[in-house]
HTML snippet that shows the backbone in 3Dmol.js (N, CA, C, O; Angstrom):
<script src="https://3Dmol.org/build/3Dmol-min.js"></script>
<div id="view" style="width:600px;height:400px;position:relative"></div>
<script>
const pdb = `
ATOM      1  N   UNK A   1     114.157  88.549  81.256  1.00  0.00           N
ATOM      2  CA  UNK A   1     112.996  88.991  81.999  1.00  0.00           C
ATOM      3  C   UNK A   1     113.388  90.185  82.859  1.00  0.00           C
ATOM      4  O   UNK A   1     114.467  90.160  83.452  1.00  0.00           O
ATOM      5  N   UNK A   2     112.852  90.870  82.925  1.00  0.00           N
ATOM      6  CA  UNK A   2     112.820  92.297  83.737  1.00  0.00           C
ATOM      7  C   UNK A   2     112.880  91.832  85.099  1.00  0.00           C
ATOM      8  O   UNK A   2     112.253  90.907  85.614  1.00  0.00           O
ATOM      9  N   UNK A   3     113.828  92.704  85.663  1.00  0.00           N
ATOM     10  CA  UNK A   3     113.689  92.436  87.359  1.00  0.00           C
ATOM     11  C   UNK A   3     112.957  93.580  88.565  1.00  0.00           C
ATOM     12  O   UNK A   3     112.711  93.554  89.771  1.00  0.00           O
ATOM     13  N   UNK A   4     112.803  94.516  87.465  1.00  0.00           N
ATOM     14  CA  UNK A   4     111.827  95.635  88.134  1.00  0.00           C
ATOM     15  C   UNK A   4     109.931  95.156  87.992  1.00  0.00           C
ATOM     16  O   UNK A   4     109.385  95.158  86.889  1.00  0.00           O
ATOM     17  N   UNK A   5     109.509  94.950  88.706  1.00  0.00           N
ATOM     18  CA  UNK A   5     108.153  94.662  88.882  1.00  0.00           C
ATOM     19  C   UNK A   5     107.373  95.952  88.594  1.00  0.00           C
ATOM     20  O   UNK A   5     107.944  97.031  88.754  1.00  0.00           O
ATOM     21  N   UNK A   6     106.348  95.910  88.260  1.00  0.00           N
ATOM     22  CA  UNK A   6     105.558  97.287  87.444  1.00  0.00           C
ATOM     23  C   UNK A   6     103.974  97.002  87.861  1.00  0.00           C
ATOM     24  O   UNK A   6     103.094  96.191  87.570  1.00  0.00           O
ATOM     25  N   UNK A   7     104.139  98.121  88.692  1.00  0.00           N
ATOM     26  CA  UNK A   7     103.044  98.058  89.431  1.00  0.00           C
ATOM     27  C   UNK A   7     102.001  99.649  88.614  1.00  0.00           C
ATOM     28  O   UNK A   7     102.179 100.861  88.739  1.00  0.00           O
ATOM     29  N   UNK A   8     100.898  98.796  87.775  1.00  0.00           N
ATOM     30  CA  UNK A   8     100.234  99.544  87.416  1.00  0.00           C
ATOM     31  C   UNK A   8      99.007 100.487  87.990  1.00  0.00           C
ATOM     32  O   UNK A   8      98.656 101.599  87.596  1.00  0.00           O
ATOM     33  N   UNK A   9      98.457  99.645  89.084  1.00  0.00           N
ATOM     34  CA  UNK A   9      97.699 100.213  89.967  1.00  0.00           C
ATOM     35  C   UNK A   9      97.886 100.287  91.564  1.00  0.00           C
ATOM     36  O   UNK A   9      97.521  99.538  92.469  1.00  0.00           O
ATOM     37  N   UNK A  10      98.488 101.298  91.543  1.00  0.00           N
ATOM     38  CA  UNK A  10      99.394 102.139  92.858  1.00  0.00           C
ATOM     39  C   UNK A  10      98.456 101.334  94.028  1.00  0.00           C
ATOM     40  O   UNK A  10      98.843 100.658  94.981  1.00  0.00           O
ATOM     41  N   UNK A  11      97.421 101.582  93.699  1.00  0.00           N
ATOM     42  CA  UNK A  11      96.586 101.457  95.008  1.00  0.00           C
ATOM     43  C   UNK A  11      96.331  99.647  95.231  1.00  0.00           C
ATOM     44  O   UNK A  11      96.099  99.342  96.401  1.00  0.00           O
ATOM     45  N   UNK A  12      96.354  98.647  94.371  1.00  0.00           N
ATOM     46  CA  UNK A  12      95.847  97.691  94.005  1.00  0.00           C
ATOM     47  C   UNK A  12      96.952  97.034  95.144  1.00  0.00           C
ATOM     48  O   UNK A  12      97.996  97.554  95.538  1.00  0.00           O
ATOM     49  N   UNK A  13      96.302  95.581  95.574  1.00  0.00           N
ATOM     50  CA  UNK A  13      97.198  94.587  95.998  1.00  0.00           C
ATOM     51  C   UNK A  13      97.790  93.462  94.802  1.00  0.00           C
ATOM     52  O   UNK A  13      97.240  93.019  93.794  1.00  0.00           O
ATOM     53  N   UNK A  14      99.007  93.240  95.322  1.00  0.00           N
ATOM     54  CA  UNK A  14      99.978  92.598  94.648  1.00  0.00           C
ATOM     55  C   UNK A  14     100.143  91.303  95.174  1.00  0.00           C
ATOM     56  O   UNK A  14      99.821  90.992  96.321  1.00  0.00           O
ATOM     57  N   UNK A  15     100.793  90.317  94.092  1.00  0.00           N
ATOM     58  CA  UNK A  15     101.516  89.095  94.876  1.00  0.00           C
ATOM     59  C   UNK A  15     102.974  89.421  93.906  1.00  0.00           C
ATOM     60  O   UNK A  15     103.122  89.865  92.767  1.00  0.00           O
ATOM     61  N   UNK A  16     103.870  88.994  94.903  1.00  0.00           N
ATOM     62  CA  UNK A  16     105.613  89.623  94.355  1.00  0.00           C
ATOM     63  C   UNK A  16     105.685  88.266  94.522  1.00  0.00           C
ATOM     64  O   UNK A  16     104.816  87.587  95.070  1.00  0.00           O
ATOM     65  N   UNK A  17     106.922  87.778  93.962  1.00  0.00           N
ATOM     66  CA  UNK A  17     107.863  86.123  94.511  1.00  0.00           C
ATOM     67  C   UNK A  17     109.195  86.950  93.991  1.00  0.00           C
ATOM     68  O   UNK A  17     109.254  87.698  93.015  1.00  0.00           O
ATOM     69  N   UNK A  18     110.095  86.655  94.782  1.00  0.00           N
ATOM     70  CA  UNK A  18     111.814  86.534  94.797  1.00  0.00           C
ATOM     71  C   UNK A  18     112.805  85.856  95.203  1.00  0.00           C
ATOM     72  O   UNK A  18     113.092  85.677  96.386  1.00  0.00           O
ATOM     73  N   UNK A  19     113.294  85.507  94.416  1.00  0.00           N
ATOM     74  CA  UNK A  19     114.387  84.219  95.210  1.00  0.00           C
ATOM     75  C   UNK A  19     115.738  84.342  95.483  1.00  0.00           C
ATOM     76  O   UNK A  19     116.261  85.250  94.837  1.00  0.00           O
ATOM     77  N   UNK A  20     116.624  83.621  96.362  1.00  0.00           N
ATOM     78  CA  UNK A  20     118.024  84.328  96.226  1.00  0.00           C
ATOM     79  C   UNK A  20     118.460  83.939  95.427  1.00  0.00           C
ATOM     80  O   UNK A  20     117.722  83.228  94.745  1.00  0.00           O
ATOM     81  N   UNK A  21     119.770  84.093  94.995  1.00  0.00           N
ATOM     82  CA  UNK A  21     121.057  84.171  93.646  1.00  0.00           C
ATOM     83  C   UNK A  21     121.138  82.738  94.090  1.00  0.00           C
ATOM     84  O   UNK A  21     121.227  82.295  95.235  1.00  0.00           O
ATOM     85  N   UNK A  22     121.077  81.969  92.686  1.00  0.00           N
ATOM     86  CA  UNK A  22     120.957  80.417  92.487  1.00  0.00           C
ATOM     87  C   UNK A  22     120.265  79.802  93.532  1.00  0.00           C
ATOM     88  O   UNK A  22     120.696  78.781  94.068  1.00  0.00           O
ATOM     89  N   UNK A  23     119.251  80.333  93.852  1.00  0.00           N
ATOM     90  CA  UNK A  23     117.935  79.437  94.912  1.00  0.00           C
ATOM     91  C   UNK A  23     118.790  78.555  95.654  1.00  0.00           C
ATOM     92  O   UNK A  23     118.636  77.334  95.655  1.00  0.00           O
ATOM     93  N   UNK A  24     119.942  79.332  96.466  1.00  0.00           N
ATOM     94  CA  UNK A  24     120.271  78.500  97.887  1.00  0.00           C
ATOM     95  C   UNK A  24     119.417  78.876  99.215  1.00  0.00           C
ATOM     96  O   UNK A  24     119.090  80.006  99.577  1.00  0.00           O
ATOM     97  N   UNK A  25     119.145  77.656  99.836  1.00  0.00           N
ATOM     98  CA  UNK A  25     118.482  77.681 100.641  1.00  0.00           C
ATOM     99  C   UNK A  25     118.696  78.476 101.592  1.00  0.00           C
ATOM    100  O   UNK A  25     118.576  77.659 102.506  1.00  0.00           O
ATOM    101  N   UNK A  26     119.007  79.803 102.296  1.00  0.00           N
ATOM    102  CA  UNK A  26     119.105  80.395 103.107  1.00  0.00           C
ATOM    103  C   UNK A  26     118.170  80.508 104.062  1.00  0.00           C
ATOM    104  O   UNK A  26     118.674  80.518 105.185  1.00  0.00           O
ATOM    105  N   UNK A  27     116.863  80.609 104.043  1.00  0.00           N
ATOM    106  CA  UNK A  27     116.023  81.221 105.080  1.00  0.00           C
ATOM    107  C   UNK A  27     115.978  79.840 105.717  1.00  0.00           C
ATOM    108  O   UNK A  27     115.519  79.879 106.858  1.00  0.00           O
ATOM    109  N   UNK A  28     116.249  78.904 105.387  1.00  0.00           N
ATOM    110  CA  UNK A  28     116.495  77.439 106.352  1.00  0.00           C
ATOM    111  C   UNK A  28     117.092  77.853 107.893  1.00  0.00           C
ATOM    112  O   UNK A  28     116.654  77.375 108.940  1.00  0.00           O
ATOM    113  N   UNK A  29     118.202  78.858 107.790  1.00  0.00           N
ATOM    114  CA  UNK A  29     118.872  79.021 108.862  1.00  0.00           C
ATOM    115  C   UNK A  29     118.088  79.985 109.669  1.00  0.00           C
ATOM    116  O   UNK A  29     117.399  80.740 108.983  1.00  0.00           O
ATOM    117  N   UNK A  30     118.027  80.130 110.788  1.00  0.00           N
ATOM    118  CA  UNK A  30     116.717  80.549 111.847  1.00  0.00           C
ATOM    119  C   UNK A  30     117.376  81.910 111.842  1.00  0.00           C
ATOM    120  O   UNK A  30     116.483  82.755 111.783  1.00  0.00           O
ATOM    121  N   UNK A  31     118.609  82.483 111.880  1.00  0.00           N
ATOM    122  CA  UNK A  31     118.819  83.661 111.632  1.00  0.00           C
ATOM    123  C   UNK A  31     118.586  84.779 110.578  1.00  0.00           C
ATOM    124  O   UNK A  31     118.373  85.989 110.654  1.00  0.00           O
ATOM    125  N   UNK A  32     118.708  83.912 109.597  1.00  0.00           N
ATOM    126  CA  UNK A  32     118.348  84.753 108.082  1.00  0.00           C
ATOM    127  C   UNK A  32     116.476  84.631 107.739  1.00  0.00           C
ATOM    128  O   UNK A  32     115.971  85.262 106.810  1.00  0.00           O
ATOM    129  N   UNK A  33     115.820  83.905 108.481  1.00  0.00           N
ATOM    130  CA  UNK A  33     114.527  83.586 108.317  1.00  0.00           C
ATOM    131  C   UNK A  33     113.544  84.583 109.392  1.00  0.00           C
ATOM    132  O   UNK A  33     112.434  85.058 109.152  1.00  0.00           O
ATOM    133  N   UNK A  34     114.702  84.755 111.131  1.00  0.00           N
ATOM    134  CA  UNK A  34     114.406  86.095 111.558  1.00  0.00           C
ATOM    135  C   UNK A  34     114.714  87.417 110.905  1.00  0.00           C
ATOM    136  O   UNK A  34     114.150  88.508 110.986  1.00  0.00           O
ATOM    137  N   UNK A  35     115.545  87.095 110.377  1.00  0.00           N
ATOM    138  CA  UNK A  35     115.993  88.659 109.407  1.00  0.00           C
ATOM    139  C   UNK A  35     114.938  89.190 108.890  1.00  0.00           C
ATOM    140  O   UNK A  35     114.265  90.095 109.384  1.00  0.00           O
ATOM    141  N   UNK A  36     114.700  88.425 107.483  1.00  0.00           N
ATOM    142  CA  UNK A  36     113.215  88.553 106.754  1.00  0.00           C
ATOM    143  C   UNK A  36     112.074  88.592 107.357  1.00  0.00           C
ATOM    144  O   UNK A  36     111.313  89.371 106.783  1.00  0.00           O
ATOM    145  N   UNK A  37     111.439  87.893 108.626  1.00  0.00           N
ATOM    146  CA  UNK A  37     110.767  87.998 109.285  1.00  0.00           C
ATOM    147  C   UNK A  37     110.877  89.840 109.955  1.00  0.00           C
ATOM    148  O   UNK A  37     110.153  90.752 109.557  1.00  0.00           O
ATOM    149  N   UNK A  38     111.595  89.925 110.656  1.00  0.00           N
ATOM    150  CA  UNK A  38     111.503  90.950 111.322  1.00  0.00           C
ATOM    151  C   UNK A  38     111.555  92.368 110.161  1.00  0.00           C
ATOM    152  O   UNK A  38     111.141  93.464 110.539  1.00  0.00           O
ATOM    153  N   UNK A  39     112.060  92.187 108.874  1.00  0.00           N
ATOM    154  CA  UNK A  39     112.052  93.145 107.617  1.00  0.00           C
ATOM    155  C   UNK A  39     110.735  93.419 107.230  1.00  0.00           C
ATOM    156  O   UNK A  39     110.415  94.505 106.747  1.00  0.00           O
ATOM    157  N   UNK A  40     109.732  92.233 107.466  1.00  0.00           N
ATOM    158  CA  UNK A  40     108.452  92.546 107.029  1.00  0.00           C
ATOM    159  C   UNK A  40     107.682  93.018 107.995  1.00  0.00           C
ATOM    160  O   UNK A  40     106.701  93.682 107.660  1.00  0.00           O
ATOM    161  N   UNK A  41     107.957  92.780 109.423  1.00  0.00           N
ATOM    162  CA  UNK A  41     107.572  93.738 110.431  1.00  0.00           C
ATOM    163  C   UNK A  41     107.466  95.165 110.710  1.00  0.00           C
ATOM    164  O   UNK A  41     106.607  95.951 111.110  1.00  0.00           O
ATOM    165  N   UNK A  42     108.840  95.186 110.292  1.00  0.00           N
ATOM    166  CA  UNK A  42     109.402  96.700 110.224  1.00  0.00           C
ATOM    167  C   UNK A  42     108.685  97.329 109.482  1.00  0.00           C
ATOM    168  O   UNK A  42     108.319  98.415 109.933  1.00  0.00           O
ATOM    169  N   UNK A  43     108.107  96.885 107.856  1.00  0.00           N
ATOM    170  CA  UNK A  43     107.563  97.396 106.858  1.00  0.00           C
ATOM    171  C   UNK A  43     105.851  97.596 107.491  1.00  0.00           C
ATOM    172  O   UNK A  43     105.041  98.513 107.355  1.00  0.00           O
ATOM    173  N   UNK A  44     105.807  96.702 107.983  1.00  0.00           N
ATOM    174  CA  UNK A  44     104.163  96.937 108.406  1.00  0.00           C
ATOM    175  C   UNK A  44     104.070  98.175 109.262  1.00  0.00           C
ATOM    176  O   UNK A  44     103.219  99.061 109.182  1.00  0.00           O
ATOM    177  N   UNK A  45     105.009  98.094 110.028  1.00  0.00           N
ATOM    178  CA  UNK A  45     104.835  99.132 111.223  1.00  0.00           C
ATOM    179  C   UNK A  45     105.290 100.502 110.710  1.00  0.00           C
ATOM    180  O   UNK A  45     104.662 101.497 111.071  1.00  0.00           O
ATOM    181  N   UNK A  46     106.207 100.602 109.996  1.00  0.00           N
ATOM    182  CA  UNK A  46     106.619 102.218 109.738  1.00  0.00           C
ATOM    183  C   UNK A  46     106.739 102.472 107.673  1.00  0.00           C
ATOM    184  O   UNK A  46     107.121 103.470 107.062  1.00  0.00           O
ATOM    185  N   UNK A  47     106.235 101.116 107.118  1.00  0.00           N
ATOM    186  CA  UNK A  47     106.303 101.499 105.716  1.00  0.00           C
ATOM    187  C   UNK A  47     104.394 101.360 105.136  1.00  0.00           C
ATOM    188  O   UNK A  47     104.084 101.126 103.968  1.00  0.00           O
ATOM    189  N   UNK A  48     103.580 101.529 106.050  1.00  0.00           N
ATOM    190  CA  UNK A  48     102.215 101.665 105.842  1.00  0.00           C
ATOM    191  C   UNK A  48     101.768 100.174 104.870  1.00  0.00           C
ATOM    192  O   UNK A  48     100.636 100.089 104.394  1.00  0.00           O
ATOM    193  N   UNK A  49     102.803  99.069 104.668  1.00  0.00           N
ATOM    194  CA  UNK A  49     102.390  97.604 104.281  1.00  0.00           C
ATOM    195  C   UNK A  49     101.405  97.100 104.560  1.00  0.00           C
ATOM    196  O   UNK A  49     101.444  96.957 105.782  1.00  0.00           O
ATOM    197  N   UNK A  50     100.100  96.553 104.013  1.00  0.00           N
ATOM    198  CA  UNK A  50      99.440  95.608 104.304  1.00  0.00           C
ATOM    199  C   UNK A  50      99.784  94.429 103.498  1.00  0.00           C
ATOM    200  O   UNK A  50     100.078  94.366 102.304  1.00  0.00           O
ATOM    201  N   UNK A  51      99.676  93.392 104.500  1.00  0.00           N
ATOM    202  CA  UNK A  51     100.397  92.033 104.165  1.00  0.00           C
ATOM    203  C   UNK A  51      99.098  91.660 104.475  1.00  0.00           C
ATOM    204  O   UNK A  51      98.478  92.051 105.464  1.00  0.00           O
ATOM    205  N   UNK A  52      98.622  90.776 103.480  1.00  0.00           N
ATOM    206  CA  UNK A  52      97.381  89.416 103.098  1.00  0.00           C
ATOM    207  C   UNK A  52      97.869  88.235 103.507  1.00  0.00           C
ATOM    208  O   UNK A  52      97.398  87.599 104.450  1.00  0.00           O
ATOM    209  N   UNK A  53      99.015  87.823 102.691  1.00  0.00           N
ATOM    210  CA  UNK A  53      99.549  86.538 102.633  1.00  0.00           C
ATOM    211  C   UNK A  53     100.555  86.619 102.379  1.00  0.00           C
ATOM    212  O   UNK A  53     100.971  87.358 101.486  1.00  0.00           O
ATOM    213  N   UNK A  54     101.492  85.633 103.325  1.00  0.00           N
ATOM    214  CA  UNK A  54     102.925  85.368 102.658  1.00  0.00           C
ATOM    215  C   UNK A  54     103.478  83.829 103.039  1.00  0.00           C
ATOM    216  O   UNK A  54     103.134  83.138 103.998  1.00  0.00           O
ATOM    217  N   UNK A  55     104.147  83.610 102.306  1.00  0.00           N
ATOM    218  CA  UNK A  55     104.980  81.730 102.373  1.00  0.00           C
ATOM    219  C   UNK A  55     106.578  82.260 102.083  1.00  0.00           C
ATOM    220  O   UNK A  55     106.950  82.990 101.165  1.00  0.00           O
ATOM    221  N   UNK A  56     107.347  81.687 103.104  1.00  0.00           N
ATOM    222  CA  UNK A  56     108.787  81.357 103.084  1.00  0.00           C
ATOM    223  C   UNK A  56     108.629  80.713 102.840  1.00  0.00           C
ATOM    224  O   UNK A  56     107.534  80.178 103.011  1.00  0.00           O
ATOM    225  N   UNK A  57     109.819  80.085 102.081  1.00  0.00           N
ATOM    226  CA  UNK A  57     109.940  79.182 101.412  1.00  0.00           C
ATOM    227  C   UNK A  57     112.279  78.841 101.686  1.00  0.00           C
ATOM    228  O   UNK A  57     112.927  79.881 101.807  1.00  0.00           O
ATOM    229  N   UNK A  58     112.714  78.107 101.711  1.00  0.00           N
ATOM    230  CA  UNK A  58     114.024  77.384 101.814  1.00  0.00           C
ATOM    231  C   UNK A  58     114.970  79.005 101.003  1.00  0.00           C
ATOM    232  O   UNK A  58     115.695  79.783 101.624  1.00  0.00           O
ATOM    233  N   UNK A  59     114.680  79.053  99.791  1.00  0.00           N
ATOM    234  CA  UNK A  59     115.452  80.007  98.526  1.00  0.00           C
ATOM    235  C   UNK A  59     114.492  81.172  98.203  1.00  0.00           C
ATOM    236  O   UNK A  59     114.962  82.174  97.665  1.00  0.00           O
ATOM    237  N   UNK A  60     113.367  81.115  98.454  1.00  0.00           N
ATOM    238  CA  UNK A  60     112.176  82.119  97.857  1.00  0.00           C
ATOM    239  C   UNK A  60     111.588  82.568  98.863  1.00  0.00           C
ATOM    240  O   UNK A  60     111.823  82.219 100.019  1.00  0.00           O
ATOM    241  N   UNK A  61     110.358  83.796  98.336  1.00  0.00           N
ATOM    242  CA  UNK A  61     109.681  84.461  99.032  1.00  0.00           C
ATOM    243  C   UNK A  61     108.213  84.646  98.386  1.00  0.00           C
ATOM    244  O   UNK A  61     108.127  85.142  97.263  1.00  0.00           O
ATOM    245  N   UNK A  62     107.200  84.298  99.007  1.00  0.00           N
ATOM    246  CA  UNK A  62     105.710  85.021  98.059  1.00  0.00           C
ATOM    247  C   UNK A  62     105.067  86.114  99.084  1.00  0.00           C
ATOM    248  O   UNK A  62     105.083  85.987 100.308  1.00  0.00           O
ATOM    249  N   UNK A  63     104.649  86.921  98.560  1.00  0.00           N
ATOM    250  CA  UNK A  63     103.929  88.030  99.410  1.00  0.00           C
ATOM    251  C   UNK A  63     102.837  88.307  98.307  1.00  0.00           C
ATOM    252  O   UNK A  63     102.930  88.438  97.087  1.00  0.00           O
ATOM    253  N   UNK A  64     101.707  88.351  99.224  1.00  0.00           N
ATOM    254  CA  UNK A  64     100.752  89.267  98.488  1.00  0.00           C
ATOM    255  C   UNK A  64     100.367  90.413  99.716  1.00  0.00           C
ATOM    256  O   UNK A  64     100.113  90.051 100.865  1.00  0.00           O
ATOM    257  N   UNK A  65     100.365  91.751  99.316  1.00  0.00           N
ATOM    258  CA  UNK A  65     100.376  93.270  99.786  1.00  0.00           C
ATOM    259  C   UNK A  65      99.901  94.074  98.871  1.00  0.00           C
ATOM    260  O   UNK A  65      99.701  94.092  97.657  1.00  0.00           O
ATOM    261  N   UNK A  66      99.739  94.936 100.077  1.00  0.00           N
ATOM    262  CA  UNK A  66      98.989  96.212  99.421  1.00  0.00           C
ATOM    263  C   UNK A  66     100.162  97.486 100.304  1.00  0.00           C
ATOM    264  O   UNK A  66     100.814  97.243 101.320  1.00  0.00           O
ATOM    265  N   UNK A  67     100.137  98.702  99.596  1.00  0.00           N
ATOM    266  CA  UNK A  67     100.827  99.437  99.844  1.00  0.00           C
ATOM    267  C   UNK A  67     100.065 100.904 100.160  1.00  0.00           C
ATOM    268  O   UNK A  67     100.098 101.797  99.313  1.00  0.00           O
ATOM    269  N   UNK A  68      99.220 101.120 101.739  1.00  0.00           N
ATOM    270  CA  UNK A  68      98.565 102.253 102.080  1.00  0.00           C
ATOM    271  C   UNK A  68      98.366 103.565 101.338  1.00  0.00           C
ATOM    272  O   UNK A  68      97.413 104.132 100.802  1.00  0.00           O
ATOM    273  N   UNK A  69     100.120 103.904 101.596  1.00  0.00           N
ATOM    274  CA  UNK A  69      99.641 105.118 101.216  1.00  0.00           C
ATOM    275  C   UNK A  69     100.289 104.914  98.945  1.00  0.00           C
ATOM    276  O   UNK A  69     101.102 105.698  98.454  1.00  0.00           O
ATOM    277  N   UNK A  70      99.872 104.171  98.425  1.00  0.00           N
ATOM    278  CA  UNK A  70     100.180 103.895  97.050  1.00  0.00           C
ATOM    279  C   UNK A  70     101.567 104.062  96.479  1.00  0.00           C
ATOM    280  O   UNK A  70     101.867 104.607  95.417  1.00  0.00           O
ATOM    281  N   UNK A  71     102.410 103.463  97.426  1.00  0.00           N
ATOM    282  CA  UNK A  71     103.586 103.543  96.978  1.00  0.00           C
ATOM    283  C   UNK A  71     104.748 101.913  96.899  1.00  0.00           C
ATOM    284  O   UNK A  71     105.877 101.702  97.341  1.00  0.00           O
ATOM    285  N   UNK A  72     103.741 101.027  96.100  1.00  0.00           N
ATOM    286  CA  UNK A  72     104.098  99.774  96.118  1.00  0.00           C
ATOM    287  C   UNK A  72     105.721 100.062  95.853  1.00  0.00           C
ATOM    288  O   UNK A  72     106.524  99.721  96.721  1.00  0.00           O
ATOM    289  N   UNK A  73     106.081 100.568  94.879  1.00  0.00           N
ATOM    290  CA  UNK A  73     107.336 100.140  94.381  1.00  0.00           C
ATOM    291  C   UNK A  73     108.653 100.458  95.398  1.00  0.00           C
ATOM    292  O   UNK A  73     109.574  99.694  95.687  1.00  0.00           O
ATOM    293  N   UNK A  74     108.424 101.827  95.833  1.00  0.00           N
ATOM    294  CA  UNK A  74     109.057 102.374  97.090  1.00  0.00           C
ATOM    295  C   UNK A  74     109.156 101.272  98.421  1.00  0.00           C
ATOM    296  O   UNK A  74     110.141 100.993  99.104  1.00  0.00           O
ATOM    297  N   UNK A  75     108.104 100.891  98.489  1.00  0.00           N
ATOM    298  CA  UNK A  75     107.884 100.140  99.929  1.00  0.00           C
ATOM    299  C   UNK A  75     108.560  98.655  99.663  1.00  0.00           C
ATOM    300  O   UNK A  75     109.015  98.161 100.694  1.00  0.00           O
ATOM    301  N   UNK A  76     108.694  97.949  98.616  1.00  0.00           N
ATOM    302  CA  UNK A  76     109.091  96.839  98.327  1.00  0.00           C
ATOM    303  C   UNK A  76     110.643  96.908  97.776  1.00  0.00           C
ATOM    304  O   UNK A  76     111.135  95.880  97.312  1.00  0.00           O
ATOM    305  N   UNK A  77     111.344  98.022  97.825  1.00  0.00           N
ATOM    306  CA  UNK A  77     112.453  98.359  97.775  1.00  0.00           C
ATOM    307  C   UNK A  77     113.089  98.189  99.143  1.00  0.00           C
ATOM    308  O   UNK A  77     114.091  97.605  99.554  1.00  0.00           O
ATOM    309  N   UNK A  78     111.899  99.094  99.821  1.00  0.00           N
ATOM    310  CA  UNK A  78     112.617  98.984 101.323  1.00  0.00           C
ATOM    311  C   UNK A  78     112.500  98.004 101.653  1.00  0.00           C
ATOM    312  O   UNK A  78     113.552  97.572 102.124  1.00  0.00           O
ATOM    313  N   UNK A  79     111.787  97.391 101.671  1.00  0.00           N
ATOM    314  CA  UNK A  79     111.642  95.621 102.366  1.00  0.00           C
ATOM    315  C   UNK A  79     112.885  95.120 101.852  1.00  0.00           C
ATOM    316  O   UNK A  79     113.510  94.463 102.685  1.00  0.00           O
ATOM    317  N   UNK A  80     113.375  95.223 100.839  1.00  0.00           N
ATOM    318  CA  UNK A  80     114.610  93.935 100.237  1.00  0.00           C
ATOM    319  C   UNK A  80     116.042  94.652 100.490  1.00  0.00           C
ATOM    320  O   UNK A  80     117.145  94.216 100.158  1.00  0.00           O
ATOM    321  N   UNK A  81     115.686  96.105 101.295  1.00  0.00           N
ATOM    322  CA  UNK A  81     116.857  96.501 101.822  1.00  0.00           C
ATOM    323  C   UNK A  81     117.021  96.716 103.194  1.00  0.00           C
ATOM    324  O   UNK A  81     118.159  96.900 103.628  1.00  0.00           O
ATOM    325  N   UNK A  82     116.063  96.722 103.932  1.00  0.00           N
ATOM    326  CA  UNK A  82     115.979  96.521 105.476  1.00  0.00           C
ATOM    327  C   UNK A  82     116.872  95.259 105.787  1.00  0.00           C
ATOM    328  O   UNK A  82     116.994  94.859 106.945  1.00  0.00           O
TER     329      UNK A  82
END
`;
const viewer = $3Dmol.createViewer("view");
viewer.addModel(pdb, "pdb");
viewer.setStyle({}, {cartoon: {color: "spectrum"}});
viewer.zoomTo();
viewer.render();
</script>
């Protein structure tokens, strides 16, 4: 399965899911769960993100977003590297 997501309509909202390497529970720990937390902050505030919905989850992540100025793929790069 492809690990690049293909976002056909730039402008459209998305739902993404990603999980870590062998779905260990990480975001359990209040530090790594602020991490991600504060990554999707960051994205709202200076990567033009609109966030609908999202669920942490123990190993995973769901987001559904939209990307302002139509640059889903860019902006969801930065999120998983912030």
């Amino acid at each position: 399965m492809s690990r690049k997501y293909k976002f056909h309509n730039k402008s459209g909202a998305y739902f993404v899911s990603f999980s870590t390497v062998n779905w260990v529970g990480v975001f359990m720990r209040h530090v790594y769960f602020h991490e991600l937390a504060s990554s999707i902050e960051y994205c709202r505030k200076h990567k033009s993100m609109e966030l609908y919905a999202y669920c942490f989850m123990p190993s995973h992540v769901h987001l559904i977003f939209r990307s302002s100025i139509d640059q889903p793929s860019e902006l969801l790069r930065d999120f998983k590297k912030k």
